[in-house]
C-alpha atoms as one frame of an Amber mdcrd trajectory, in Angstrom:
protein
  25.528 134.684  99.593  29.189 134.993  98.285  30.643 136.961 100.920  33.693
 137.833  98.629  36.958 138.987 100.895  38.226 142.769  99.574  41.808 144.285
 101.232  42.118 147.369 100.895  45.211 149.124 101.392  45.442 153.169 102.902
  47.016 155.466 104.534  46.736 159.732 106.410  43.457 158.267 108.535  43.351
 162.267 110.150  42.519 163.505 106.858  38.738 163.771 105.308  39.599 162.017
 102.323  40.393 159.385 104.186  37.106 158.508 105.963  35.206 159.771 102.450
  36.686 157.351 100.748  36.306 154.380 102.819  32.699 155.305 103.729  31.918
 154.689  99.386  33.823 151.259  99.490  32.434 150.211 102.017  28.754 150.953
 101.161  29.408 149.149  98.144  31.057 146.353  99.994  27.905 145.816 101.868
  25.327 146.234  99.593  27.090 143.295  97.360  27.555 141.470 100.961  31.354
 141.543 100.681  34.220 141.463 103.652  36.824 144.189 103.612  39.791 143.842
 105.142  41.469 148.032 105.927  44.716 148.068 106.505  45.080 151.896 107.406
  47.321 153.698 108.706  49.115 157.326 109.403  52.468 156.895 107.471  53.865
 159.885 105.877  56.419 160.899 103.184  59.520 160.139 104.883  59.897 156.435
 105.554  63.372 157.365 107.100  61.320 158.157 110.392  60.980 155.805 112.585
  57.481 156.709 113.526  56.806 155.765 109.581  58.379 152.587 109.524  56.067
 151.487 112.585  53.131 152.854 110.506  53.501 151.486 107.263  54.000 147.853
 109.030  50.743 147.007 108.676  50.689 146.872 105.219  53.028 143.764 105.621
  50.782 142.093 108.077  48.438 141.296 105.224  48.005 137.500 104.418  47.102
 137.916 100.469  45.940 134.003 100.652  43.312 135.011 102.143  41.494 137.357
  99.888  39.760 137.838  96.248  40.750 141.050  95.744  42.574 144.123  96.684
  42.011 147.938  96.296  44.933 150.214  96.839  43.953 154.093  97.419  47.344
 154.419  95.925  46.726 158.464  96.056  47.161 158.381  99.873  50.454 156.505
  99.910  52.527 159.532  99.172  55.698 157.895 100.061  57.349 156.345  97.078
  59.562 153.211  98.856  56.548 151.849 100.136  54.207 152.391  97.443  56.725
 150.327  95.116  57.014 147.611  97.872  53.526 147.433  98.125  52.187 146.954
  94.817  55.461 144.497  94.422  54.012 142.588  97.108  50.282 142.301  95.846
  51.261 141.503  92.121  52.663 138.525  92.935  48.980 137.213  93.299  46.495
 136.015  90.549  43.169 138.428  91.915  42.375 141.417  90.544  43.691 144.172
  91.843  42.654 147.668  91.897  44.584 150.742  92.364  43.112 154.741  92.872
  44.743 157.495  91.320  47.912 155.739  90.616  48.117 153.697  87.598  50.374
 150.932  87.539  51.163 148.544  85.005  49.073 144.645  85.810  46.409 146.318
  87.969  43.082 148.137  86.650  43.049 152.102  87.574  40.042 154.435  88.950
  40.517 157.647  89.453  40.296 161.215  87.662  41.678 162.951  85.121  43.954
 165.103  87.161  45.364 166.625  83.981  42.466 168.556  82.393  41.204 169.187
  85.617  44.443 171.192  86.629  44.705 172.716  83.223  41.058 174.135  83.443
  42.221 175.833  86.693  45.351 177.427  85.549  43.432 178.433  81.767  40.767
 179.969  84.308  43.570 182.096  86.254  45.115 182.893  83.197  42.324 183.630
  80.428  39.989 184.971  83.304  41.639 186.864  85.335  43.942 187.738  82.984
  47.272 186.946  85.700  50.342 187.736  84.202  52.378 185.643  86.332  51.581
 182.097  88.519  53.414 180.129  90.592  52.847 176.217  91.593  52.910 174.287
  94.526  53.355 170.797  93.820  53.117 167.612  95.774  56.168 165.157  96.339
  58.471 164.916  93.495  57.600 161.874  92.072  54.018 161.300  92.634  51.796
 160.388  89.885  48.983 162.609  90.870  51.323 165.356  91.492  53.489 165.050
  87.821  49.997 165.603  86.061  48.952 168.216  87.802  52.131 170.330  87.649
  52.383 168.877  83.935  48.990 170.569  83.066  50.393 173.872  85.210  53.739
 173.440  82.685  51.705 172.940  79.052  49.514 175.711  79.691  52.292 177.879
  80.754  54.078 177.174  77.459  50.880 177.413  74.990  50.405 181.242  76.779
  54.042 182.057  75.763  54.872 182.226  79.322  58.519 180.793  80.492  58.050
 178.029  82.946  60.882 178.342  85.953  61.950 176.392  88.552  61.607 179.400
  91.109  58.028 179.520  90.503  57.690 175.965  91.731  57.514 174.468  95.140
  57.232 171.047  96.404  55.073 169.801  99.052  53.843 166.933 100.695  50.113
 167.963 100.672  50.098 168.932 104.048  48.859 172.406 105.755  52.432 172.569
 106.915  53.578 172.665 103.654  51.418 175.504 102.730  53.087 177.603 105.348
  56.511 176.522 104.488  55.535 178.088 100.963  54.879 181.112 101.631  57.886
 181.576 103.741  59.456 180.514 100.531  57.650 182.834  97.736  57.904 185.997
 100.113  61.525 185.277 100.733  62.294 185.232  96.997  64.159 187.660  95.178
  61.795 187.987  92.127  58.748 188.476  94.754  55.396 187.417  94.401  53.582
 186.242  91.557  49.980 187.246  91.134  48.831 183.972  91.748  49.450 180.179
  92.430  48.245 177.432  92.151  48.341 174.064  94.354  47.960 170.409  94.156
  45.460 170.387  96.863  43.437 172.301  99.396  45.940 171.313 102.810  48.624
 173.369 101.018  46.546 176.407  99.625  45.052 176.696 103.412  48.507 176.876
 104.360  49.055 179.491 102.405  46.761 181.250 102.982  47.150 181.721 106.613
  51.222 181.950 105.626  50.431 185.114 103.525  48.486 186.358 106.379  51.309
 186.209 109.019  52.865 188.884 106.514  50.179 191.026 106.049  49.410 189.704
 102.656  45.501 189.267 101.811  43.920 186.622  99.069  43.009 187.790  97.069
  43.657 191.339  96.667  47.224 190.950  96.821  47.692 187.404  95.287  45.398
 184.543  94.060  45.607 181.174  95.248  43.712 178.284  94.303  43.393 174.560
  95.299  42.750 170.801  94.350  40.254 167.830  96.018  37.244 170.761  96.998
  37.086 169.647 100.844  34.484 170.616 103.288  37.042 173.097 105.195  38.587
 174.473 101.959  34.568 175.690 101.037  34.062 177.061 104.418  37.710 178.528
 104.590  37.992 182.548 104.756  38.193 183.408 102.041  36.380 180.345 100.781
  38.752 178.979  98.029  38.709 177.841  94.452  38.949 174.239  93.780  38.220
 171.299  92.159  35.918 168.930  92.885  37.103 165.094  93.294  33.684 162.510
  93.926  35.853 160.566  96.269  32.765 158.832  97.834  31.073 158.251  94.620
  34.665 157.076  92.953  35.353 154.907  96.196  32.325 153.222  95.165  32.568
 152.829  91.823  35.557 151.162  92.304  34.654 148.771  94.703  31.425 148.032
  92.263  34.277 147.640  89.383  36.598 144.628  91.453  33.587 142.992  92.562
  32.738 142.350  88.770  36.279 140.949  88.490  36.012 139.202  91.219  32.727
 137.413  90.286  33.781 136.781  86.355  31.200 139.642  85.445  31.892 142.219
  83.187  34.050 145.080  84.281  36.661 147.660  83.180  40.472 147.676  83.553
  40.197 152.142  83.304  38.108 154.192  85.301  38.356 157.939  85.069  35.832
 160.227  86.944  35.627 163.506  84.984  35.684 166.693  87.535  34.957 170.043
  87.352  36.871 173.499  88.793  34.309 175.474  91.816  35.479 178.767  91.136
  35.220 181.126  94.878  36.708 183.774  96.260  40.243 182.549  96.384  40.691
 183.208  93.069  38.841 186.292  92.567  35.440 185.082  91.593  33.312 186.679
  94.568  30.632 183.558  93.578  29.151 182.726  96.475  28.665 179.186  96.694
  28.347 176.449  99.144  27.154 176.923 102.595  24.990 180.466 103.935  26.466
 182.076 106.368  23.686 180.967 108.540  24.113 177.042 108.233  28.224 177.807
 108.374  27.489 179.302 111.815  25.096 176.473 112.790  28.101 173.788 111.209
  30.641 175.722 113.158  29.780 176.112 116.290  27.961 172.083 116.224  31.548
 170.792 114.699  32.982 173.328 117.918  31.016 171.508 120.917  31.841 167.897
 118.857  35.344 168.697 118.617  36.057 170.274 122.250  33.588 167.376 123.766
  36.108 164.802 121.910  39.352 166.563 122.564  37.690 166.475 126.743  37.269
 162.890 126.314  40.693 161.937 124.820  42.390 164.119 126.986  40.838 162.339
 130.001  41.621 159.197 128.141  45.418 159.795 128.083  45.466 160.867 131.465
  44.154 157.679 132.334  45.617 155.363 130.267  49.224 157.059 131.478  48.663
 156.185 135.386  48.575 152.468 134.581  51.099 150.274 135.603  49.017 146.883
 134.646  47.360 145.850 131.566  44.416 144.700 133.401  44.482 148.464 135.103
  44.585 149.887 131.156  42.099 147.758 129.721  39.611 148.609 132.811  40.136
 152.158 131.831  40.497 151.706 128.538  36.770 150.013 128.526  34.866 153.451
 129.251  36.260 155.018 125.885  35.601 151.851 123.350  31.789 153.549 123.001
  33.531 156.349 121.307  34.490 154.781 118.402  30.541 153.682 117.591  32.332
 150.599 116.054  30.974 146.969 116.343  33.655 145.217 118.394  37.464 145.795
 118.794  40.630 143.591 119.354  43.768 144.087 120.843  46.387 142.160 119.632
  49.650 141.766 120.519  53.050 140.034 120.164  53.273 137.263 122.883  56.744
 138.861 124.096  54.666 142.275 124.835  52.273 140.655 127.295  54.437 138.975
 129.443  54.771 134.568 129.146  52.806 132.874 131.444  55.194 130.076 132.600
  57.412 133.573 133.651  60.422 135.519 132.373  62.520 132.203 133.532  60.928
 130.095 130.219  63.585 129.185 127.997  61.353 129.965 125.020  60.257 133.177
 126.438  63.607 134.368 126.623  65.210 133.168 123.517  62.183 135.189 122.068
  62.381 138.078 124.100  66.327 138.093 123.237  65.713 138.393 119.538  62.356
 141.033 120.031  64.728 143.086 121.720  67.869 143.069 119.371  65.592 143.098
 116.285  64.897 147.139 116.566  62.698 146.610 113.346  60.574 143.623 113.970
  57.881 141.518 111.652  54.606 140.494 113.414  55.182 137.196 114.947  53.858
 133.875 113.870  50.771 133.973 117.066  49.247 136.547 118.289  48.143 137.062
 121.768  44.640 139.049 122.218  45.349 141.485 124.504  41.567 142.404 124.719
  38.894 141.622 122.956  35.829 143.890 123.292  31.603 143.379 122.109  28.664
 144.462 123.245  29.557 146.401 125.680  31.934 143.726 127.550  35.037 141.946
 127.339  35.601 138.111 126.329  38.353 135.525 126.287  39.749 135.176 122.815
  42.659 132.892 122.278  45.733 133.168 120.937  45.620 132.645 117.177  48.472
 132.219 114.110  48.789 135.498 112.856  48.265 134.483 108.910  44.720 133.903
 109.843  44.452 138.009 110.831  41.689 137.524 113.047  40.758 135.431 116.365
  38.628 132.165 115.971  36.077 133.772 117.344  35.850 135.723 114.030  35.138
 132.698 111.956  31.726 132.871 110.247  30.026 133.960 107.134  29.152 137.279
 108.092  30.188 139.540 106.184  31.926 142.265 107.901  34.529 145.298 107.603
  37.666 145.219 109.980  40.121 148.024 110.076  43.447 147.195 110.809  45.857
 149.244 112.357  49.351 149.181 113.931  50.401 149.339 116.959  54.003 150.232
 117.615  56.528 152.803 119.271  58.503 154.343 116.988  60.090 151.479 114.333
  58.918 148.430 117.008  56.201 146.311 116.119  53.942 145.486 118.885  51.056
 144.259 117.247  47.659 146.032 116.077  44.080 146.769 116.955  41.329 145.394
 114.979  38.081 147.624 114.859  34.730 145.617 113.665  32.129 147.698 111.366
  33.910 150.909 112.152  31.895 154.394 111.686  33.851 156.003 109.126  31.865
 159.079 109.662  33.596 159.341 113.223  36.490 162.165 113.194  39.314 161.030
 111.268  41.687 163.040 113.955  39.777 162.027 116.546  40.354 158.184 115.974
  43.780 158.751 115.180  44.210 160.301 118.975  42.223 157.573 119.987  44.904
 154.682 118.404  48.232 157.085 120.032  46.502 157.034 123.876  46.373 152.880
 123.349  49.691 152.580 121.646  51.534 154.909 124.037  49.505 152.927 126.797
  50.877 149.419 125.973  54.385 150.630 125.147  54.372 152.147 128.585  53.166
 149.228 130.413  55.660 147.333 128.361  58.091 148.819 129.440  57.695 149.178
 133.033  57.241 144.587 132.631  60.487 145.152 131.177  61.857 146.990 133.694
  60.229 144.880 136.389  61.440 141.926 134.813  65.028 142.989 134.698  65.164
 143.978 138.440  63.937 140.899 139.027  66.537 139.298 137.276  69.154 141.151
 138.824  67.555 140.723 142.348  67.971 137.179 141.173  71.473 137.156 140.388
  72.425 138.949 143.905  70.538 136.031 145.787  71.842 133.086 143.720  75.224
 131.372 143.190  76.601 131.663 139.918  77.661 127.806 140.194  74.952 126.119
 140.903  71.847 128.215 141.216  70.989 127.689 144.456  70.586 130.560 146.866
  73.824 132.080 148.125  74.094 133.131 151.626  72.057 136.489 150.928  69.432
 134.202 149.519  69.228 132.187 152.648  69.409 135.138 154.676  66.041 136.427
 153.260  64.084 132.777 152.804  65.173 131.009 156.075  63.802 134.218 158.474
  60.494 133.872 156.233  60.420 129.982 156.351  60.894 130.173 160.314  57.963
 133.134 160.580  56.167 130.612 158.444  57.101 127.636 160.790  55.951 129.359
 163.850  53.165 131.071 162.688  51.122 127.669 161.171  52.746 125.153 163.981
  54.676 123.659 161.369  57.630 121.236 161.810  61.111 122.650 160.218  63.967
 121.139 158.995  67.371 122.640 158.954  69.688 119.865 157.043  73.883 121.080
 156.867  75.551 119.288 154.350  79.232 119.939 153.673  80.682 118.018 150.981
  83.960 115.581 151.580  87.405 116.389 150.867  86.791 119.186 147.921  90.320
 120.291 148.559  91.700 116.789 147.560  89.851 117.139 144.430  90.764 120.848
 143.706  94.666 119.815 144.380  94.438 116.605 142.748  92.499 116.748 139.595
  92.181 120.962 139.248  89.361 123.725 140.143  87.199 122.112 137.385  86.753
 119.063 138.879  86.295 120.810 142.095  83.315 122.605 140.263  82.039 119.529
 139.037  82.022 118.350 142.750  79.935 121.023 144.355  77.369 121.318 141.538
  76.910 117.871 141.747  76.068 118.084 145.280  73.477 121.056 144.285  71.890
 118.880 140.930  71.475 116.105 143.576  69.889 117.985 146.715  67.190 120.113
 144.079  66.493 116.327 142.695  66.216 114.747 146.274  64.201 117.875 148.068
  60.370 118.020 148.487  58.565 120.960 146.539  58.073 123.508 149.048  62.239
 122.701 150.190  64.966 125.737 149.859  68.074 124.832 149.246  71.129 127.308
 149.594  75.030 127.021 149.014  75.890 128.757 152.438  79.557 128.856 151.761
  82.146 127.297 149.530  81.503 123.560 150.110  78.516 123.701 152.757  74.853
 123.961 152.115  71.446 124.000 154.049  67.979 122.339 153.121  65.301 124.026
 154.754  61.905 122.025 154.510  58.249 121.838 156.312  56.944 119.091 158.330
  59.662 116.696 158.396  60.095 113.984 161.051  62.891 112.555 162.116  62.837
 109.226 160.217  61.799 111.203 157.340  64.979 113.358 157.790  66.779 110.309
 157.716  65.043 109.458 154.103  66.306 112.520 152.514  69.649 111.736 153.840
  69.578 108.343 152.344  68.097 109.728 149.221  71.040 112.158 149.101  73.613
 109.812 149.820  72.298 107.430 147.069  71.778 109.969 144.308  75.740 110.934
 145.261  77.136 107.387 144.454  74.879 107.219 141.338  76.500 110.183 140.095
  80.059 108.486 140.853  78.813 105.169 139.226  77.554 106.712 136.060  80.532
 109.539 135.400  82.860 107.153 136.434  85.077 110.337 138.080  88.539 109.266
 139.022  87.442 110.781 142.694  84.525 109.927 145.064  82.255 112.717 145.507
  80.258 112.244 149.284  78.738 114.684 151.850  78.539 114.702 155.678  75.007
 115.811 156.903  73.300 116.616 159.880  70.094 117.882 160.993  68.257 119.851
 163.290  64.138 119.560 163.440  62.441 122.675 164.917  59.178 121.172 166.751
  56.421 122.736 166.463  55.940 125.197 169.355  59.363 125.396 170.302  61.153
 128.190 171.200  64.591 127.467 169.604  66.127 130.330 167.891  66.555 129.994
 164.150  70.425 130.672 165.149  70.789 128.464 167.498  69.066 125.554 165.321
  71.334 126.304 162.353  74.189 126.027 164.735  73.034 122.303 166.039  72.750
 121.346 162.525  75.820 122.466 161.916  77.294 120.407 165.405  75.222 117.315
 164.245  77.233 118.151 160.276  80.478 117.586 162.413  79.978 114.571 164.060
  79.076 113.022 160.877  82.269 114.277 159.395  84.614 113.175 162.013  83.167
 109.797 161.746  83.451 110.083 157.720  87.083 111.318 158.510  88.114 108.571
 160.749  86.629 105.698 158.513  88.772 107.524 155.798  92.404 106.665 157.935
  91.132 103.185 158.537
C-alpha cells in the first residue's frame, strides 16, 4: 500500500475538458491507490480582474511539502502571469513534476503533437477542397499550444505559395465568446471573407459559427470553418464540425501512469506525445456523416435537456435560498439539502477565522488586530488556521476543528486512505475567504453545473459576511454612543438604558438593588493645580478602581463629569459598606503606588432598593445622591480642620 500523494494543478472547471481530463487521472490515481490533491479553479486570461485574482488563489494554497508529485494541465492555464508563477513555485521542489501540453524546461511533458495535427487540417482545406484563401483564429498570444498551431497554419501557408497576413489572423482566448467576436471582426474587414478558417479549438469555431449566422452567412456554403480538441458539442453541433481529435481521458491517464513511475523509482519517460488524427464533417465541406444518428442525438438531447433544466431548477432554488440567510447556521441548514447534488463523498467548508466571527467577540484584541489587517489587505493570503465552517458526510454534519492551514485538510482527514480532494476557492472578487474541499468528487457531474454550485456558496458566505460586518460595526458604534471616551464606563445614555432594565430586573425576581453615587474629591483643585491631564488621570482612576472593586453582574456608569453610579443585585447594607471600603482602599493604593503629588478620594453614598418596595428608580437615585452629600460635607469639613 504506498498511497503516493499527486497535486494536480487546473483551471476553466465549466468546460468538458476539464472534467475529461480529471476523470483519466484520477482512474489512474486509484487503480495505483494514490491521493490527489485538485486544486481547480475558474481563472481566466486576464489576471487584471479581480474575479481572477480570487480564482487563481488557490493555486498558492498548496503546501508542496506535502506531496510526491505534481501534474500541471498546463493547457488550461491560459493566462501567462500565473502560469510562470506557478511552475516557478513548483520547481523549487526535488519531485517529479509533470506538465500537459506545455513544455517547460526541468519538468517531463505529455501531451500531443499540436503541430502536425494543425497542419493536416489546414493541408486538408487546402489540397482538398482546393480553398484559395484561409483565415486563422488563434488562441492567446503567447500560448504554447496556440504558437504551434498557428505555426503549422503559417508553414503550410508559405509551402502553398500563399502570403501569410496579419489580417487573416485573429486572437482568442478559446472561448465561444471569442468565436463571435470573430466574426464581427472578418465580416467587418475590408478585404471580406476568406473561404475558410481555421481555429485553435472547437469554443471559438462554435462561435463562429453562430456569429456568421447572425449575418446571414451559412457554413459551409458560404465559408468553411473548422476546429481543434473534437468535443462532444462540436460533433453534435449544426452543422456538425471538423476537428481534431485530442484523447484527453486516455492522455490524462497516461500521464498520471508516467509520474507514478517517477515517483516510485520505476522506469518512465521525461516526453510524452499522443499522436491525433483530423475527423473531417460537415464544417468543412465533407458531408461524412459521422458520430451520433440522428436518432440517439435526439434521445442525448432531449435526456441532457431534462438534466440540464432539472439542475438549473435546483440551483436556482439554491440561490434563492442561500440569499435569504442572515446566519451561517441558517445557510448551512439550507445549504445541507443541495450537498447530494454533487454525488461527492464528503465536503468541507473552510474558512478564514476573521470570516466566521471570534468567539471571545468583536471586543478580542486579537480578533481585531486581525480583522484590521483582513480588511486593509484587499488581496489577502490564506491564513495560518483555518476554521471549518462545515464539514459534511454521510448525509450529516460533524464538528471538525480548526486546523493549521499547511496541513490542507482537517484532522479528521488523517488516515491512509487513499482519496481525491478537489480544492477550490472561495472568495469575492480579489478577497480570500477560504475554500471548499470536495471528497471523491464525480467528475462526470456537469462541469457548469458545479461551477454554479461553488458561486451560490461563495456569494452565500460573502453575504453573511458582510451583514457580521455590518452588525458588528453598529454595534460598535452603538457602543461608542453609550460609553465615555475616558474611561469606558457607560455615559449617562448608557445608564439611561441599563439602570431602567436592572430595576425591571430587580422587581421582577424580588431582588435587592444597589444604587452607590460616588463623586470624586476636589477634581477642580487638581485640574487648576497640576493641569487637565492630571485631572484625567483622577477620574479614570476612580473608573479602573470601581470595575476592579464591583461584583460581576455590577454596572458602573460615569453619570457626569466627576460623579458616577454602581448599580448591583442583592446587596445588603453591610455589604454596601464592603464595597465602599474596598473602594476607598483601592483609591489610596493607587496614591501610594503613583506617588501623585495630589490625593485622589471619593465621597459615596448609597441607596438599597428592598425587595418589594415601591420606591421609584428616581427617587432612589436621588437618596443616593442625598446620602453622596452628606458624605461630602463631612469629607469637606475634615478638609478645613
Amino acid at each position: 500500500m504506498n498511497n503516493e500523494k499527486i497535486a494536480v494543478f487546473i483551471s476553466g472547471r465549466d468546460g468538458e475538458s476539464w472534467k475529461v481530463i480529471l476523470e483519466g487521472i484520477q482512474q489512474k490515481a486509484k487503480e495505483e491507490n494514490c491521493s490527489l490533491s485538485i486544486f481547480s479553479c475558474a481563472g481566466s486570461l486576464d489576471i487584471s480582474r479581480k474575479f481572477d485574482v480570487g480564482e487563481f488563489n488557490i493555486f498558492r494554497l498548496a503546501n508542496m511539502d506535502m506531496y510526491d508529485g505534481i501534474i500541471i494541465v498546463s493547457c488550461t492555464i491560459i493566462c501567462k502571469e500565473v502560469e510562470k508563477e506557478l511552475f516557478e513555485a513548483v520547481k523549487k521542489y526535488p519531485i517529479p513534476i509533470i506538465s500537459m501540453e506545455i513544455e517547460e524546461e526541468g519538468m517531463a511533458f505529455a501531451g500531443i503533437d499540436n503541430y502536425d495535427a494543425m497542419r493536416d487540417m489546414i493541408e486538408h482545406l487546402l489540397d482538398f477542397h482546393k480553398y484559395e484563401s484561409l483565415g486563422f483564429i488563434a488562441g492567446p498570444r503567447g500560448n504554447q499550444e496556440s504558437v504551434r498551431r498557428l505555426n503549422a497554419y503559417e508553414d503550410v501557408l508559405k509551402e502553398h505559395g500563399m502570403e501569410v497576413r496579419e489580417e487573416d489572423i485573429f486572437y482568442g482566448n478559446y472561448g465561444f465568446q471569442s468565436g463571435l467576436d470573430a466574426a464581427e471582426y472578418f465580416v467587418s474587414r475590408k478585404s471580406g471573407l476568406p473561404r475558410a478558417i481555421a481555429s485553435s479549438n472547437d469554443e471559438m469555431a462554435m462561435g463562429l459559427i453562430r456569429g456568421f449566422e447572425k449575418h446571414g452567412i451559412k457554413v459551409p456554403r458560404d465559408i468553411a470553418v473548422t476546429g481543434f480538441d473534437d468535443i462532444a458539442d462540436a460533433a453534435n453541433f449544426e452543422p456538425r464540425i471538423s476537428s481534431v481529435m485530442r484523447p484527453r481521458k486516455e492522455l490524462g491517464a497516461l500521464l498520471c501512469e508516467n509520474l507514478i513511475r517517477k515517483i516510485r523509482k520505476e522506469d518512465s519517460m521525461d516526453k510524452i506525445v499522443c499522436k491525433t488524427k483530423p475527423v473531417f464533417r460537415e464544417s468543412c465541406g465533407c458531408w461524412i456523416r459521422c458520430g451520433k444518428s440522428f436518432k440517439e442525438f435526439r434521445h442525448d438531447y432531449f435526456v441532457n435537456r431534462e438534466t440540464n433544466f432539472s439542475n438549473s431548477a435546483i440551483l436556482n432554488e439554491m440561490t434563492e435560498k442561500l440569499t435569504d440567510c442572515d446566519t451561517f447556521n441558517e445557510m448551512l441548514e439550507n445549504l445541507k439539502d443541495y450537498i447530494p447534488f454533487l454525488r461527492c463523498g464528503g465536503l468541507y467548508l473552510c474558512v478564514s477565522p476573521e470570516v466566521k466571527g471570534h468567539p471571545n467577540g468583536i471586543d478580542s484584541p486579537d480578533f481585531m488586530r486581525r480583522l484590521k489587517k483582513y480588511e486593509k489587505d484587499v488581496i489577502v493570503a490564506y491564513p495560518e488556521r483555518m476554521t471549518v465552517l462545515a464539514a459534511f458526510k454521510d448525509g450529516s454534519y460533524f464538528e471538525a476543528d480548526d486546523f493549521d492551514t499547511k496541513q490542507l485538510l482537517p484532522d479528521c482527514e488523517k488516515g491512509e486512505e487513499a482519496k481525491t480532494y478537489l480544492f477550490s476557492p472561495i472568495h469575492f472578487q480579489d478577497r480570500c475567504l477560504g475554500y471548499t474541499i470536495i471528497v471523491n468528487p464525480d467528475f462526470e457531474m456537469n462541469g457548469q453545473s458545479f461551477y454554479q454550485w461553488l458561486m451560490n456558496v461563495n456569494i452565500s458566505i460573502e453575504n453573511i459576511r458582510r451583514k457580521n460586518a455590518m452588525n458588528d460595526a453598529l454595534q460598535r458604534l452603538e457602543e461608542m454612543y453609550i460609553r465615555d471616551g475616558l474611561t469606558n464606563l457607560y455615559n449617562r445614555f448608557g445608564f439611561e438604558r441599563y439602570s431602567k432594565e436592572i430595576y425591571r430586573k430587580c422587581k421582577n425576581e424580588k431582588r435587592a438593588m444597589l444604587i452607590l453615587f460616588a463623586d470624586l474629591n476636589r477634581l477642580k483643585h487638581i485640574n487648576d493645580d497640576f493641569g487637565h491631564e492630571n485631572g484625567d488621570i483622577a477620574i479614570k482612576t476612580i473608573a479602573k478602581v470601581l470595575i476592579e472593586s464591583k461584583m460581576d453582574e455590577d454596572v458602573c456608569t460615569r453619570f457626569g463629569g466627576d460623579e458616577f453610579i454602581l448599580m448591583g443585585y442583592d446587596y445588603t447594607a453591610s455589604k454596601a459598606e464592603e464595597l465602599i471600603k474596598k473602594v476607598e482602599e483601592g483609591l489610596q493604593s493607587a496614591n501610594t503606588h503613583n506617588n501623585y503629588p495630589y490625593s485622589i478620594s471619593a465621597s459615596m453614598g448609597y441607596y438599597i432598593i428592598e425587595s418589594g418596595s415601591e420606591i421609584s428608580l428616581k427617587d432612589a437615585i436621588d437618596m443616593a445622591d442625598h446620602h453622596m452629600y452628606q458624605a461630602k460635607k463631612q469629607y469637606m469639613e475634615q478638609l478645613k480642620k
